[in-house]
LOTORZA-620906 format. One record per atom (N, C-alpha, C, CB): z negated, x, y. Coordinates in steps of 0.001 Angstrom, whole numbers, padded with zeros to 6 digits, always signed. Glycine has a CB too. Example, Ala and Ser with C-alpha at 12.3 -4.5 7.8 and 13.67 -1.06 7.14 Angstrom:
BEGIN
-007800+013190-005690;-007800+012300-004500;-007800+013200-003300;-009046+011308-004473;-007080+012850-002250;-007140+013670-001060;-007870+012900+000030;-005725+014084-000598;
# end
This chain:
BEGIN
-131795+188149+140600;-131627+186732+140355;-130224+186474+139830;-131894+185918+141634;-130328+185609+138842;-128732+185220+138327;-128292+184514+139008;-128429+184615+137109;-126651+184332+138956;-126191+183335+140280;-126090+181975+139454;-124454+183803+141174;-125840+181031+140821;-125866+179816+140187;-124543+179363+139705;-126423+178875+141030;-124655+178778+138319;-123233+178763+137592;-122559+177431+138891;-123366+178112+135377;-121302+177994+138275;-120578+176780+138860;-120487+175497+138337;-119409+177035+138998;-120593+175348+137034;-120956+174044+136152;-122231+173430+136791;-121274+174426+134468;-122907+174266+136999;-124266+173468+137698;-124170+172927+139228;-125581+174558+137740;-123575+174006+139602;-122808+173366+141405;-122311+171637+140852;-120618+174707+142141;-121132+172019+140341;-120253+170779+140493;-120602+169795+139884;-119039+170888+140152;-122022+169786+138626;-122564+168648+138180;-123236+168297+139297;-123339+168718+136988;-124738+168942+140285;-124849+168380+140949;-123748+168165+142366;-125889+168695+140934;-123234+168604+142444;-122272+167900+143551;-121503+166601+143445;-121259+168757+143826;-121429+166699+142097;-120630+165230+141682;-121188+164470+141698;-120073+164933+140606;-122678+164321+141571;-123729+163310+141555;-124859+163132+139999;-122800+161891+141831;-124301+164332+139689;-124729+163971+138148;-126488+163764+138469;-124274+165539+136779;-127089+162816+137306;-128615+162354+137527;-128569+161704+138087;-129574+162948+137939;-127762+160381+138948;-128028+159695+140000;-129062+159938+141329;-128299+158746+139428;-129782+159741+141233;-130563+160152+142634;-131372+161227+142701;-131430+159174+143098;-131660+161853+141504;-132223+162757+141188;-131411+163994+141672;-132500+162610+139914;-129754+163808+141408;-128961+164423+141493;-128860+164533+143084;-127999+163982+140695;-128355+164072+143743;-127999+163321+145427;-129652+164479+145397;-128026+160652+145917;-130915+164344+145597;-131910+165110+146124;-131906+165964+145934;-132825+164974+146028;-131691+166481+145011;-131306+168169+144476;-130000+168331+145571;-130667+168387+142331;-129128+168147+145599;-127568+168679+146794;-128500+168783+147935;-125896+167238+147239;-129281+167424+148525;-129711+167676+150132;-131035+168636+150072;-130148+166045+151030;-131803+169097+149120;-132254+170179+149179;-131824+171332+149332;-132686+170225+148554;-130342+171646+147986;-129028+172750+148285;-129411+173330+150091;-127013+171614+148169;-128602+171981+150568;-128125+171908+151646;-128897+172397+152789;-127792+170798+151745;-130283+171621+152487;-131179+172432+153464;-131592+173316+153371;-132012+172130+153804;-131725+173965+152411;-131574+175413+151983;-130474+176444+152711;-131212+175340+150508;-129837+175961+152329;-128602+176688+153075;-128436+176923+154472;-127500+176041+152842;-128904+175589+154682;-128654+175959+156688;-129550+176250+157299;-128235+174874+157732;-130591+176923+156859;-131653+177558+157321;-131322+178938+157715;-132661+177506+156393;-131742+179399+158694;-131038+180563+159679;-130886+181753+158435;-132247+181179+161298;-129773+181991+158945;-129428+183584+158223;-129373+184804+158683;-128321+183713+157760;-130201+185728+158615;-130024+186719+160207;-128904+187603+159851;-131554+187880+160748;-127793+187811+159044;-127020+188529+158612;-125473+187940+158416;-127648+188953+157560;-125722+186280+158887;-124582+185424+159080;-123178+185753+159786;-125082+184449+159727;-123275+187101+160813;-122374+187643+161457;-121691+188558+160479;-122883+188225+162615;-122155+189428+159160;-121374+190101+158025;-121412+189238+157498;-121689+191215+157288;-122094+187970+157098;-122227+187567+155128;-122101+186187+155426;-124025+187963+153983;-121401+185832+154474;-121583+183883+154640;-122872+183677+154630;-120957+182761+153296;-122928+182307+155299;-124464+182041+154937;-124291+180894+153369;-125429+181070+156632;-123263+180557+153778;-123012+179158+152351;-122498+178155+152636;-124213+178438+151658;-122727+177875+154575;-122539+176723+154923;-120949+175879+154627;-122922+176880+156255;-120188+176839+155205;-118918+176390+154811;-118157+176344+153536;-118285+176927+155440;-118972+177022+152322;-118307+176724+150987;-119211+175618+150683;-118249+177975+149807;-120696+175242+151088;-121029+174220+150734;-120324+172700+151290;-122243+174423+150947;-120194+173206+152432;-119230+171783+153092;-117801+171739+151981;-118515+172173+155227;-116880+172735+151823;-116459+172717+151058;-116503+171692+149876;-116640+173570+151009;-117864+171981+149010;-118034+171758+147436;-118361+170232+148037;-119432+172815+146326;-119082+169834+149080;-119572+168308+149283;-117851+167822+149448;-120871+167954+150978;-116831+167928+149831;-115275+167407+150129;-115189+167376+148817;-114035+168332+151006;-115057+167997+147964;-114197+168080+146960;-115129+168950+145544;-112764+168910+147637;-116123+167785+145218;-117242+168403+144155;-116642+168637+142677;-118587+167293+143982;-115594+168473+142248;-114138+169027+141264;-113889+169880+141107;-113008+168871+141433;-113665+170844+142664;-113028+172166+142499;-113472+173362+142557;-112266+172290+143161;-113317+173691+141371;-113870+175091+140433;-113958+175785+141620;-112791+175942+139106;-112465+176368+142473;-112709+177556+143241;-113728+177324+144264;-111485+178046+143862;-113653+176106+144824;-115050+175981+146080;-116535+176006+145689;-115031+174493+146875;-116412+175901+144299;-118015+175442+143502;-118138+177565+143183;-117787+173792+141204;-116981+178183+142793;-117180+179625+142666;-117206+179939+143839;-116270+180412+141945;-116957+179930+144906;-117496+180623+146378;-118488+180466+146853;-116939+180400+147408;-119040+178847+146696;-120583+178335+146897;-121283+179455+146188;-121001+176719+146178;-121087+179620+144696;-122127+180685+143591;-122097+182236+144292;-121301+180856+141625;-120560+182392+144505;-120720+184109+144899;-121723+184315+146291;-118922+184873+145356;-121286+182691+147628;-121967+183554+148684;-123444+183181+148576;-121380+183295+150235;-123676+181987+147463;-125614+182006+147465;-126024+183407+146838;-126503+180551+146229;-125517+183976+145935;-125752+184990+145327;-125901+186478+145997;-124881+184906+144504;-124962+186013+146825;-125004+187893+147881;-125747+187269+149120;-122884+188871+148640;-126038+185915+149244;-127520+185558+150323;-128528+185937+149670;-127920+183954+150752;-128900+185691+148536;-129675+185843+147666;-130744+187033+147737;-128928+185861+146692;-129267+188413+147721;-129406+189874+147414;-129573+190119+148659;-128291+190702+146689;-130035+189136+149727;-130066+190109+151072;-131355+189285+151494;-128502+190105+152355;-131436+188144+151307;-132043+187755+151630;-133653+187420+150840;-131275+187133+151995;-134695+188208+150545;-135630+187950+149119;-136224+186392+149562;-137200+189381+148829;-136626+186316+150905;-137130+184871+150476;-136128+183492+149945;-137857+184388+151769;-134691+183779+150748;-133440+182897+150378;-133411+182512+148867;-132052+183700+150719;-133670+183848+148110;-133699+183983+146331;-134610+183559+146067;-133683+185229+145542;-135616+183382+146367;-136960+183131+145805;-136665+181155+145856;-138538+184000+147050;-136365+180553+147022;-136267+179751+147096;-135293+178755+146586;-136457+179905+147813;-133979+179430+146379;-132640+179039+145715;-133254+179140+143973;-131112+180359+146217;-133889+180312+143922;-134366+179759+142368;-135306+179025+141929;-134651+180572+141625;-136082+178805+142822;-137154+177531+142586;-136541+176274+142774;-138406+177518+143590;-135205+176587+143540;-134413+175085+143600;-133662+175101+141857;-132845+175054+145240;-133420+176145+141506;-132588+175847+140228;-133180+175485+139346;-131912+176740+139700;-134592+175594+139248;-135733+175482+138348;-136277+173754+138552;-137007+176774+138839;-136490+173785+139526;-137517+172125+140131;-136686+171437+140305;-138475+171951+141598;-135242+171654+140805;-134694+170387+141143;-132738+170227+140385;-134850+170381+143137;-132326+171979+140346;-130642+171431+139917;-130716+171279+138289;-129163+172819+140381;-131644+172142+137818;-131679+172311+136255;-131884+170885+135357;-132974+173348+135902;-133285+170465+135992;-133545+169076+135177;-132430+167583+135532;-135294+168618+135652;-131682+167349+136695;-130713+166940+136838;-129802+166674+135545;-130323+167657+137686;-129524+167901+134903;-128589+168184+133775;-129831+168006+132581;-127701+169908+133888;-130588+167722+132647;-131651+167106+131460;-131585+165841+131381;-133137+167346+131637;-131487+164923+132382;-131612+163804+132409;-130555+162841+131068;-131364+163607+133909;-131279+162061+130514;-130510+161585+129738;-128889+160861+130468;-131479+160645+129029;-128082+160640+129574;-126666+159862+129904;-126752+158512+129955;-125580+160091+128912;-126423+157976+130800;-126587+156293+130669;-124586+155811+130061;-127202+155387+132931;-125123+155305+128945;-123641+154975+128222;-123913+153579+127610;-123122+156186+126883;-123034+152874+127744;-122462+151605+127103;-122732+151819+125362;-120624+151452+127550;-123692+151021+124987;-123887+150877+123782;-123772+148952+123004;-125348+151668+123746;-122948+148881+122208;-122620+147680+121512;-122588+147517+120453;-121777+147276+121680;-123646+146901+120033;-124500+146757+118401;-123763+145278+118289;-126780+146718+118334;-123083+145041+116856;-122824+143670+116211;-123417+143883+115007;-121315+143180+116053;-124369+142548+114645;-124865+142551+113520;-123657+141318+113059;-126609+142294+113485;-123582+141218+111904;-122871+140299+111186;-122581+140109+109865;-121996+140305+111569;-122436+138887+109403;-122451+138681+108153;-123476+138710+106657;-121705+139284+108127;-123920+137915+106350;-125133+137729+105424;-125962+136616+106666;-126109+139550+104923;-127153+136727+105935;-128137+136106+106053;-129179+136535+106866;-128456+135914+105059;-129854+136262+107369;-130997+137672+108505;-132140+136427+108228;-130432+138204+111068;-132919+137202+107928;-134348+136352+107738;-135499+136688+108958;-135104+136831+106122;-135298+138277+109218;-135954+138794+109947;-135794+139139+111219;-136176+139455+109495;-136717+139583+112092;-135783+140185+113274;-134891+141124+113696;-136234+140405+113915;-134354+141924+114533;-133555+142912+114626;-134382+143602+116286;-131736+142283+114579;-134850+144472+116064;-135614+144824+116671;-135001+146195+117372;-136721+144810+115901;-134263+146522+118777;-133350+147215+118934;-134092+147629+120622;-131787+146420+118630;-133933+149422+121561;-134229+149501+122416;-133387+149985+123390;-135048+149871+122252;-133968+150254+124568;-133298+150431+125805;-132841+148667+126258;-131845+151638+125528;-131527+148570+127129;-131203+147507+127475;-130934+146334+126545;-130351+147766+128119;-131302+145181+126123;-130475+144178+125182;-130284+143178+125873;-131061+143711+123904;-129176+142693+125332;-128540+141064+125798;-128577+140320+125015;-127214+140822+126174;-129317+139203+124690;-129329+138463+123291;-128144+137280+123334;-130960+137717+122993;-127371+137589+122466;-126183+136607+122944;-126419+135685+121476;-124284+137498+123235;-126826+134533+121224;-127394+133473+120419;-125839+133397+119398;-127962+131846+121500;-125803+133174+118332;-124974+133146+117797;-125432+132458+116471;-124449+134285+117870;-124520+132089+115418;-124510+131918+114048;-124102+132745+113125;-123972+131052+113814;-125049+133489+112640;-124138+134132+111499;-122886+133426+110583;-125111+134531+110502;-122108+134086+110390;-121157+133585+109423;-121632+132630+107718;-120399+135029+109128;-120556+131784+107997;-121212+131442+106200;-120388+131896+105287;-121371+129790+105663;-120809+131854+104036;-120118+132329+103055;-120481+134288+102596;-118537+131933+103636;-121234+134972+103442;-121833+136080+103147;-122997+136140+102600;-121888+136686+104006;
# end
């Protein structure tokens, strides 16, 4: 199994996807704290994940989260099986989700006979075109 990038940690940790995002982490999470029988040699995750939830920014806690899911991973086959069905069903499409961004259309000047027919959110703010165009 490949490990999980750290770009993908810290998008979903930051919240990226809005709620989509937030369900994907508390899946992470419960994932993670599910017994580890090897927790006495190997991280289980818990504490780099507490980690990455403090401070979802920092590269090095989002790379310790990746290294110790990764060597849970390699010890654990059902842990892997399940951490990658999480990367698949729930952290991957997160980072699909479209961007919600501020968009501001001015029509102006001339004459408009017709409509202006525009999607996603609109605000129709009533106006006069200019004269003299």
């Amino acid at each position: 199994m490949d490990p999980i990038s750290v770009g993908l940690i810290a998008a979903v940790a930051s919240g990226a996807g809005g709620e989509m995002g937030k369900q994907a982490w508390s899946k992470l999470s419960a994932l993670v704290q599910k017994p580890f029988h090897k927790a006495d040699t190997f991280s289980s995750g818990e504490a780099e994940l507490a980690l990455v939830t403090q401070a979802p920014d920092n590269v090095a806690h989002a790379q310790a989260l990746s290294t110790a899911l990764a060597v849970r991973a390699a010890l654990d086959e059902g842990f892997g099986t399940a951490l990658d069905a999480w990367r698949t069903d729930d952290a991957t499409p997160v980072l699909n989700q479209p961007q919600v961004r501020d968009v501001y259309n001015k029509i102006e000047g001339g004459t408009f006979h017709e409509l202006v027919i525009q999607s996603g959110i609109t605000h129709n703010y009533n106006s006069t075109p200019s004269q003299g165009h």
